[in-house]
C-alpha positions in Angstrom: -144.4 62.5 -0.3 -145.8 59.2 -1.3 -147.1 58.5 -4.6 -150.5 57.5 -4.1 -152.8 56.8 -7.5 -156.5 56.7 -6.2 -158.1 53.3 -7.3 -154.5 51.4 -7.4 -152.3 52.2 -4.8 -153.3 50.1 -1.5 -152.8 51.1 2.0 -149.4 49.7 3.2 -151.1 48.3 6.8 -154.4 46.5 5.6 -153.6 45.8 1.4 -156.5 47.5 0.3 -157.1 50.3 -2.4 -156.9 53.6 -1.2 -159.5 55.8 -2.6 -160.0 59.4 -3.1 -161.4 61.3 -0.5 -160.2 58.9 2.2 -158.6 59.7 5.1 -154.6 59.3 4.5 -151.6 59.0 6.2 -148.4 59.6 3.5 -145.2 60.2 4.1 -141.8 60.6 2.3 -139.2 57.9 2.1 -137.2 58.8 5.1 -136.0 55.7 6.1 -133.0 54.1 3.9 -132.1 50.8 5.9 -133.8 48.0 3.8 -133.6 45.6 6.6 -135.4 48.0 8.9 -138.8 46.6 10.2 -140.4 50.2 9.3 -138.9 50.4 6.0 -141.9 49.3 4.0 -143.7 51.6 5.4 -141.9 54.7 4.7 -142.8 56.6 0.9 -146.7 54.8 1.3 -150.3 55.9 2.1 -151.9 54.2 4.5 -156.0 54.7 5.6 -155.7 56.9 8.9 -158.1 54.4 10.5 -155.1 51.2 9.6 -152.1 53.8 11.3 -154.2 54.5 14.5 -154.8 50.9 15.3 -151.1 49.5 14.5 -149.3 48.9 16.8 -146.0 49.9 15.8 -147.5 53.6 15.7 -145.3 55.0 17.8 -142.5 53.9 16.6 -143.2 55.2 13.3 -144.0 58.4 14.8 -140.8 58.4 17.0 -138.7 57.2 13.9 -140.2 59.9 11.4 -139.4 62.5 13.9 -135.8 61.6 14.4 -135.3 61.4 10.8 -137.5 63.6 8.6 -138.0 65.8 11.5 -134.9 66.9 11.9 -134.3 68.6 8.6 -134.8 71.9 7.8 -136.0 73.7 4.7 -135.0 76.4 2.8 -137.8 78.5 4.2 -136.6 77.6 8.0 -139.4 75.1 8.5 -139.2 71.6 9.6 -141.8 69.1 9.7 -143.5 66.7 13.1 -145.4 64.1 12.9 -148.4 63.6 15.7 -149.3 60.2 17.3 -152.4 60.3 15.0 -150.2 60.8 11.7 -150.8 64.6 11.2 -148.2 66.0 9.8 -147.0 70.0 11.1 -145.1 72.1 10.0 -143.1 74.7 12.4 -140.2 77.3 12.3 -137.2 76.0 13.7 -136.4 78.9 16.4 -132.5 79.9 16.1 -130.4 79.6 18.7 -130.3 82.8 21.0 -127.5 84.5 21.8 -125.5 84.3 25.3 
């Protein structure tokens, strides 16, 4: 998750100073391409109010879900991001049988 020091760390969407008790949006660094547009904002805290107006929203979402989503813990969870930038964890259901 994101690294975020309350009073110096700034929201990766508007450039200001996240403070405690805000609402966040953090995620882990899941995206490794540098010259990806999205890049930047993977492994920041942004305010929840910045990610539900930007526009590239959904594809953050989308991209989040393809990556990060896709792995599975130890403990047979993975974790989804929502359009609004909740994050959820689930059990990953094993295949059934035929």
């Amino acid at each position: 998750m994101a690294l975020i020091i309350f009073g110096k760390s700034r929201c990766s969407l508007c450039g200001t100073v996240l403070a405690a008790g805000e609402d966040l949006v953090a995620t882990t660094h899941f995206i490794a391409d540098e010259t990806d547009p999205l890049w930047r904002y993977s492994d920041s805290g942004m305010h929840r109010r910045c990610f539900l107006a930007w526009e590239h929203r959904p594809n953050f979402v989308a991209k989040y879900n393809a990556i990060a989503g896709q792995h599975v813990w130890g403990n047979g969870t993975r974790e989804r991001m929502e359009l609004d930038g909740t994050i959820v964890v689930e059990p990953v259901r094993p295949p059934t049988a035929r």
